[in-house]
C-alpha positions as CSV (number, residue, x, y, z in Angstrom):
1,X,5.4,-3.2,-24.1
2,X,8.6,-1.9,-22.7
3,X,9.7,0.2,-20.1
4,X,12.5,1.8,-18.5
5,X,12.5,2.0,-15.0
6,X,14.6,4.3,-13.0
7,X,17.5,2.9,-10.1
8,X,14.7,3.9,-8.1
9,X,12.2,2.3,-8.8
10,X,14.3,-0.8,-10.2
11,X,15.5,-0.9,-6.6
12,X,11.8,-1.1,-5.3
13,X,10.8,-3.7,-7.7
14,X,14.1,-6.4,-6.3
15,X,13.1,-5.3,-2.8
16,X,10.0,-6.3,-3.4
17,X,10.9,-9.7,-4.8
18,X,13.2,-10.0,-2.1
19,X,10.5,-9.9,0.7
20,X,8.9,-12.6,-1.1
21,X,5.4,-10.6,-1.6
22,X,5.5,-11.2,-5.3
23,X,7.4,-13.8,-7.9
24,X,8.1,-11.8,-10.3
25,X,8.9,-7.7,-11.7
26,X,5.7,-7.8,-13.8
27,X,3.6,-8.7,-10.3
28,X,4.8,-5.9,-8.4
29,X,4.4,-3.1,-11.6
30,X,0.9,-5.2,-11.4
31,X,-0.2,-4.5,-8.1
32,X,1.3,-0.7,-8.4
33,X,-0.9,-0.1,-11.1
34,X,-4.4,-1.5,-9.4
35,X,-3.2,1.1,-6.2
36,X,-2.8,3.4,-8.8
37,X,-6.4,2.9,-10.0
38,X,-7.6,2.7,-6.6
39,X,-6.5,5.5,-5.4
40,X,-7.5,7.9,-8.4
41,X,-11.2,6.7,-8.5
42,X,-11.2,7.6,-4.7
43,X,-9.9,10.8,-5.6
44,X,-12.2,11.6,-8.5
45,X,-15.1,10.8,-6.5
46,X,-14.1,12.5,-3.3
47,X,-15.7,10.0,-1.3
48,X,-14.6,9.8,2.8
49,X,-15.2,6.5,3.2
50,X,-12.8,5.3,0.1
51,X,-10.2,7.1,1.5
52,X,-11.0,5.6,4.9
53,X,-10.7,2.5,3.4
54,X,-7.7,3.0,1.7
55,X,-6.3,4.0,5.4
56,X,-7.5,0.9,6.7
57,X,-6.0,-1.8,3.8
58,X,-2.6,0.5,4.0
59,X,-2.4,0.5,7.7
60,X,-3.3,-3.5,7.6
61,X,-0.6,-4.4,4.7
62,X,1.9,-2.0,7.4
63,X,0.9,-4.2,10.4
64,X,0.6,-7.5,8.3
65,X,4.5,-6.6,6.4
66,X,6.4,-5.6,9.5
67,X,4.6,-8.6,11.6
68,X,3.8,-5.6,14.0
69,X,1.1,-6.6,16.8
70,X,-1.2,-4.4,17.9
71,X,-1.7,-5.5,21.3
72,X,-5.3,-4.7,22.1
73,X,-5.3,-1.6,20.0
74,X,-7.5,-1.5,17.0
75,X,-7.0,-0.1,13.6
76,X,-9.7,2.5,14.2
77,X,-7.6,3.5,17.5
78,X,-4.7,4.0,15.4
79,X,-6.1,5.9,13.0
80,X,-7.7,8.1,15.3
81,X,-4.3,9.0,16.9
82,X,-2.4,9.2,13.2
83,X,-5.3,11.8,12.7
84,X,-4.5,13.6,15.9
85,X,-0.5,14.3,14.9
């Protein structure tokens, strides 16, 4: 199969190789497509907890990418507060 990606998303794909997460352009489109999945059998079943979840890996892959520390604060604080604004 081919596809034609916009500058866009082209431009996300080579930053993603760039950060070194993935080797190669059919990893990342990959990995986009499981989220994808993911997120619309979460959806379809409307169930709280997958979408907690989902909160949880996101806010996880945030703090593991930007090699943030949380300094004593846990996830579930921080979640609690992003629910809050």
């Amino acid at each position: 199969m081919h596809i034609n990606l916009t500058p866009e998303q082209e431009r996300i794909v080579n930053d993603e190789l760039k950060s070194g997460h993935f080797r190669s352009a059919e990893e990342v489109i990959a990995k986009a497509l499981i989220i994808l999945r993911e997120k619309e059998r979460s959806s379809i079943t409307g169930d709280r907890n997958g979408h907690q979840e989902s909160a949880v890996r996101e806010m996880l892959k945030f703090v593991e990418e930007n090699r943030t520390s949380l300094q004593g604060v846990s996830v579930k604080q921080l979640i609690h507060e992003g629910h809050r604004l």
